[in-house]
VOZAKOL-847257 format. One line per field, with one value per residue: residue number from 1; residue in one letter; x negated, z negated, y of N, C-alpha, C in turn. Coordinates in steps of 0.2 Angstrom, whole numbers. Last residue first. Layout:
N
filum <- NUM | ...
gudo <- A | ...
nx <- X | ...
nz <- Z | ...
ny <- Y | ...
cax <- X | ...
caz <- Z | ...
cay <- Y | ...
cx <- X | ...
cz <- Z | ...
cy <- Y | ...
END
This chain:
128
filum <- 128 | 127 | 126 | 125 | 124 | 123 | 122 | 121 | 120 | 119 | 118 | 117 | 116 | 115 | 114 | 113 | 112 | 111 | 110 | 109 | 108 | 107 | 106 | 105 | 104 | 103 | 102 | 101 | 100 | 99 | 98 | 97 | 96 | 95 | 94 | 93 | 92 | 91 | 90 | 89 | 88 | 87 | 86 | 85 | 84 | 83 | 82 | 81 | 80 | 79 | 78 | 77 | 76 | 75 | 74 | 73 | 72 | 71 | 70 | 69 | 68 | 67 | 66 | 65 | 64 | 63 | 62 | 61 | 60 | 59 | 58 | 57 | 56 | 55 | 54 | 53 | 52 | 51 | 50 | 49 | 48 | 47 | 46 | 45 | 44 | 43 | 42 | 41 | 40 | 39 | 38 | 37 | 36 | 35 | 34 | 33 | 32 | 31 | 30 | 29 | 28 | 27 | 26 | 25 | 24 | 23 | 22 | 21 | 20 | 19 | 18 | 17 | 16 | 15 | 14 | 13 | 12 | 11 | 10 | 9 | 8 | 7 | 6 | 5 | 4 | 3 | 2 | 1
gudo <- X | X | X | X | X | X | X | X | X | X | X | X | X | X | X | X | X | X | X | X | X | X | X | X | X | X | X | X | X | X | X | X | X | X | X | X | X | X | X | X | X | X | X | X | X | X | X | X | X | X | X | X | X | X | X | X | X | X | X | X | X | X | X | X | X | X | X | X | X | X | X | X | X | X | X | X | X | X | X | X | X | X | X | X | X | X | X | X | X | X | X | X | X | X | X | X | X | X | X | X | X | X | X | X | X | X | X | X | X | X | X | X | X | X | X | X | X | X | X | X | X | X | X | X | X | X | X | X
nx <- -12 | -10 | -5 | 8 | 12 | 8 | 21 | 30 | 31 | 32 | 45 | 53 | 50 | 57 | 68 | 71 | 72 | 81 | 93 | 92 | 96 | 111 | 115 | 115 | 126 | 135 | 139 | 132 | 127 | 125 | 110 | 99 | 89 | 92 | 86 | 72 | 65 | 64 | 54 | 60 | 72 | 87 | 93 | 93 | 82 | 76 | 64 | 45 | 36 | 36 | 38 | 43 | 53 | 54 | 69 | 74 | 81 | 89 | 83 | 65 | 56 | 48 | 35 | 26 | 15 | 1 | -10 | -11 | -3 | 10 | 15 | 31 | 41 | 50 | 64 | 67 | 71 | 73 | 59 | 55 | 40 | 27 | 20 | 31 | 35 | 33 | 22 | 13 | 11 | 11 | 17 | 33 | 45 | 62 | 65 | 52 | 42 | 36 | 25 | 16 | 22 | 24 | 18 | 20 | 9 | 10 | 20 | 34 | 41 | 38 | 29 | 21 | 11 | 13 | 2 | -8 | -16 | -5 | 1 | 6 | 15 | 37 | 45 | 60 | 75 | 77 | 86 | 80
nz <- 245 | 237 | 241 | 240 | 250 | 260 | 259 | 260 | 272 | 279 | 272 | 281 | 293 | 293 | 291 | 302 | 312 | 307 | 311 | 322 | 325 | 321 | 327 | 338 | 334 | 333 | 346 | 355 | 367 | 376 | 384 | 385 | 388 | 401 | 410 | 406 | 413 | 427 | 435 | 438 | 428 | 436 | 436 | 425 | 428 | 416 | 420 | 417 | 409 | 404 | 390 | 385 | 371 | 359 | 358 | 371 | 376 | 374 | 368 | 369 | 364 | 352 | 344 | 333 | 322 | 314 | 306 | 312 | 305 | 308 | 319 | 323 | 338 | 339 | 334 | 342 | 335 | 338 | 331 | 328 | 329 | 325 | 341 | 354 | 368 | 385 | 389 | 381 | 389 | 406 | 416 | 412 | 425 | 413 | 402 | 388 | 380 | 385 | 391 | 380 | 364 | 350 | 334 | 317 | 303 | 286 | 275 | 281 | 288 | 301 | 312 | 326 | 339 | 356 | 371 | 378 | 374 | 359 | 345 | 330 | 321 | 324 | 312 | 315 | 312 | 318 | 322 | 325
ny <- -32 | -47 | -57 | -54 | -45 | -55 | -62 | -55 | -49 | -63 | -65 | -56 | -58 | -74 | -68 | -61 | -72 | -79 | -70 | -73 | -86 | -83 | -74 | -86 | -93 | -84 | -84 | -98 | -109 | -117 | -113 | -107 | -115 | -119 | -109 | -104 | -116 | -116 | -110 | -100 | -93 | -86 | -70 | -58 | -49 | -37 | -26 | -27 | -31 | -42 | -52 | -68 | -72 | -71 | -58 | -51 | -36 | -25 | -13 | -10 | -7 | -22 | -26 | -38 | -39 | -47 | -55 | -69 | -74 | -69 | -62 | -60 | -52 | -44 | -32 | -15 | 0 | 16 | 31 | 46 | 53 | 54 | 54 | 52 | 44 | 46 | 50 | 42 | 32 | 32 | 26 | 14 | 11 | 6 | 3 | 6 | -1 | -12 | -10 | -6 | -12 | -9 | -16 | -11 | -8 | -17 | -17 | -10 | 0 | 1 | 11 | 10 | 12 | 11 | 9 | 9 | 20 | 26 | 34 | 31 | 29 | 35 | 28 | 14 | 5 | -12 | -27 | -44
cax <- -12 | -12 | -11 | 4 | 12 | 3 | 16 | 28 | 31 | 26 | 40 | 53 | 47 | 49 | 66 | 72 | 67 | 78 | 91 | 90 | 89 | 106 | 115 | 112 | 117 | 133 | 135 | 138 | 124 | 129 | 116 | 105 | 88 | 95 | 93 | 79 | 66 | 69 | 51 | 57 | 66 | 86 | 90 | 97 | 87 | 77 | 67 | 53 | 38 | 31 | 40 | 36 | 51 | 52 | 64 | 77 | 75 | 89 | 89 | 70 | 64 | 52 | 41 | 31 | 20 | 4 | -6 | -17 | -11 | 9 | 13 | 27 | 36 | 50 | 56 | 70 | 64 | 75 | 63 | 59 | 48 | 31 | 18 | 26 | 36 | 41 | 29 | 14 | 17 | 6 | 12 | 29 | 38 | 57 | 67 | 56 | 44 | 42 | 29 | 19 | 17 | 27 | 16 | 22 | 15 | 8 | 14 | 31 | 47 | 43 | 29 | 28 | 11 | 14 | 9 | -8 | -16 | -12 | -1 | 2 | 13 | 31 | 43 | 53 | 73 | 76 | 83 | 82
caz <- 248 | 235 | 243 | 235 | 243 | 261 | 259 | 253 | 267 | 280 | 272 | 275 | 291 | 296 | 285 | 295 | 311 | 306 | 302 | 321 | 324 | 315 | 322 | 341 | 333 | 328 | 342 | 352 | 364 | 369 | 387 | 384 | 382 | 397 | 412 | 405 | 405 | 424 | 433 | 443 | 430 | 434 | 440 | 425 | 435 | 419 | 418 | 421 | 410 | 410 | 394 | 387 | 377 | 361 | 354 | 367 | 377 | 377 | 365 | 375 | 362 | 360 | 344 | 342 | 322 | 320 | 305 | 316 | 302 | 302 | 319 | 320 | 338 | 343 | 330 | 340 | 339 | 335 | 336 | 325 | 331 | 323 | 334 | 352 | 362 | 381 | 391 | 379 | 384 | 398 | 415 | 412 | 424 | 421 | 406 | 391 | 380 | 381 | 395 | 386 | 370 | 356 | 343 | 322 | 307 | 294 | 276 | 278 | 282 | 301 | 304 | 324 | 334 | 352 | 367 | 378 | 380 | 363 | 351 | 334 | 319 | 328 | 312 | 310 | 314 | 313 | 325 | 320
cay <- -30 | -38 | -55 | -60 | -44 | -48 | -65 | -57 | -46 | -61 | -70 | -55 | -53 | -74 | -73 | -58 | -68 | -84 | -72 | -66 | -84 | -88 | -71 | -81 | -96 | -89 | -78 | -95 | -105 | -119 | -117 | -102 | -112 | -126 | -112 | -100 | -114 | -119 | -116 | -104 | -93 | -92 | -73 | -60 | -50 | -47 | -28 | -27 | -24 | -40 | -47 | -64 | -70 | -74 | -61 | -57 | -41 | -30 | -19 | -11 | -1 | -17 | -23 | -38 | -37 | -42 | -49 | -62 | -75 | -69 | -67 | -60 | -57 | -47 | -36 | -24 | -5 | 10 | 27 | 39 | 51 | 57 | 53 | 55 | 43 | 43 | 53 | 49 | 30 | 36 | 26 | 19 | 11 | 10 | -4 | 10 | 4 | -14 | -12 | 0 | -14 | -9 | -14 | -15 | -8 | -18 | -14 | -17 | 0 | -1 | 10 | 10 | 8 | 14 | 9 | 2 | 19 | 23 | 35 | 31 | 32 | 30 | 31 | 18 | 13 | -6 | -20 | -39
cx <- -9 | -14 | -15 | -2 | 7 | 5 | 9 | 23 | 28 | 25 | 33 | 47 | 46 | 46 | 59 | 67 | 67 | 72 | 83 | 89 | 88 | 99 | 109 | 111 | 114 | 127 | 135 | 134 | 129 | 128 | 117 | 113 | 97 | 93 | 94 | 84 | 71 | 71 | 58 | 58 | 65 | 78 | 87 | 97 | 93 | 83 | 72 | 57 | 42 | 31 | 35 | 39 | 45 | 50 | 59 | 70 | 75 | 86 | 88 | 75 | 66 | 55 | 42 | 35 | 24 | 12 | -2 | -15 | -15 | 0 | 8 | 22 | 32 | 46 | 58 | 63 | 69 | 72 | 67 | 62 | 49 | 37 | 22 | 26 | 28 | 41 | 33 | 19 | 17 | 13 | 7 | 19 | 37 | 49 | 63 | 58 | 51 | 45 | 35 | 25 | 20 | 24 | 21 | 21 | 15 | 14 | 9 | 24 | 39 | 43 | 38 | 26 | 17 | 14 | 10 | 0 | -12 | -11 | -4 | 3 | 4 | 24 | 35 | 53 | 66 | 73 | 84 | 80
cz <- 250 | 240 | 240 | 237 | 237 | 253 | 255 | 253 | 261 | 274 | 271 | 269 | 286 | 293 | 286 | 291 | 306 | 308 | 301 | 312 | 324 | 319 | 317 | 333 | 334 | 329 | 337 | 350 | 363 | 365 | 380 | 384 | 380 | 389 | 405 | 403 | 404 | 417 | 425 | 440 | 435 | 436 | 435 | 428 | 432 | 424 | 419 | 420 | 415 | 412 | 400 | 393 | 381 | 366 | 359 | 365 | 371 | 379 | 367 | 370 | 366 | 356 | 351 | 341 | 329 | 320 | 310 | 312 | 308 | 303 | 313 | 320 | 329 | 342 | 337 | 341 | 337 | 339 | 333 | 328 | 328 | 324 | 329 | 343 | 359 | 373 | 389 | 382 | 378 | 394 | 410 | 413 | 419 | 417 | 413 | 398 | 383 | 381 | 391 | 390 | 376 | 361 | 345 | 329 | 313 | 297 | 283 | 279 | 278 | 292 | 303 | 316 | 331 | 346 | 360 | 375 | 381 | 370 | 357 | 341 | 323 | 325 | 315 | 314 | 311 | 315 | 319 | 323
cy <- -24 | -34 | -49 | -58 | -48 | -46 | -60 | -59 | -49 | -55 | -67 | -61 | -53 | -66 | -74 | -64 | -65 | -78 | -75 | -66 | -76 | -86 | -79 | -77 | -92 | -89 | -80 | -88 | -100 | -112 | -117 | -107 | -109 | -120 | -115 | -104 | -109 | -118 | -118 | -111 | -98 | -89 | -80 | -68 | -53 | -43 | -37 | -29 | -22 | -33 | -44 | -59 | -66 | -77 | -68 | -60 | -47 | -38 | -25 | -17 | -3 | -11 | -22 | -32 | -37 | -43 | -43 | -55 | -71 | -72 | -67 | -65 | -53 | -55 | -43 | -29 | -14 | 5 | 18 | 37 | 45 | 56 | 55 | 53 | 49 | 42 | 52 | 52 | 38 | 35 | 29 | 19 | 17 | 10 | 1 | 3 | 6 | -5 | -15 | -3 | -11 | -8 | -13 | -11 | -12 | -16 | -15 | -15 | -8 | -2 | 9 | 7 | 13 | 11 | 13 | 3 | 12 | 24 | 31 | 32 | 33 | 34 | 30 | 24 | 12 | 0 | -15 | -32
END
């Protein structure tokens, strides 16, 4: 899922992002930008509105996954380089992508919406 916030922190580590739910969401330094960054104060300041794609919920730590990098496919562990494209070593790429329509590709992008919108409710029953 890709939504605009408003980035409401700064770190050494990335930027915290108020996406629209009561917990904002990380962009962890090496999701920032597809070149090195080394102060994520080069590339986002407090107050900009950046568009972010939701990467990771994890509903019982209360955290949120965000990139600014489009490109990065939910679920995947990013290192802060960009993909080659290149088969992983160890094979998991190859058989993940095999069948794979834009169909199923907009089914797990639902299937995050439903994960956010969950966690929303969740944290509402909660009173929170």
């Amino acid at each position: 899922m890709v939504l605009e916030g408003s980035v409401t922190n700064v770190t050494n580590f990335g930027a915290f992002v108020d996406i629209g739910v009561h917990q904002d969401g990380l962009v962890h330094i090496s999701a920032l930008s597809h070149t090195f960054v080394k102060d994520p104060r080069e590339v986002v300041k407090a107050g900009d509105i950046v568009r972010v794609k939701v990467m990771d919920v994890d509903i019982p730590r209360k955290r949120i996954g965000l990139s600014m990098r489009m490109d990065d496919e939910p679920g995947e562990k990013n290192d802060g380089r960009p993909s080659s494209g290149r088969a992983r070593p160890d094979n998991r790429g190859a058989s993940r992508n095999k069948g794979k329509s834009g169909g199923s590709q907009k089914a797990a992008q639902g299937a995050m919406a439903g994960a956010l919108a969950q966690a929303l409710a969740s944290a509402r029953k909660d009173g929170r």
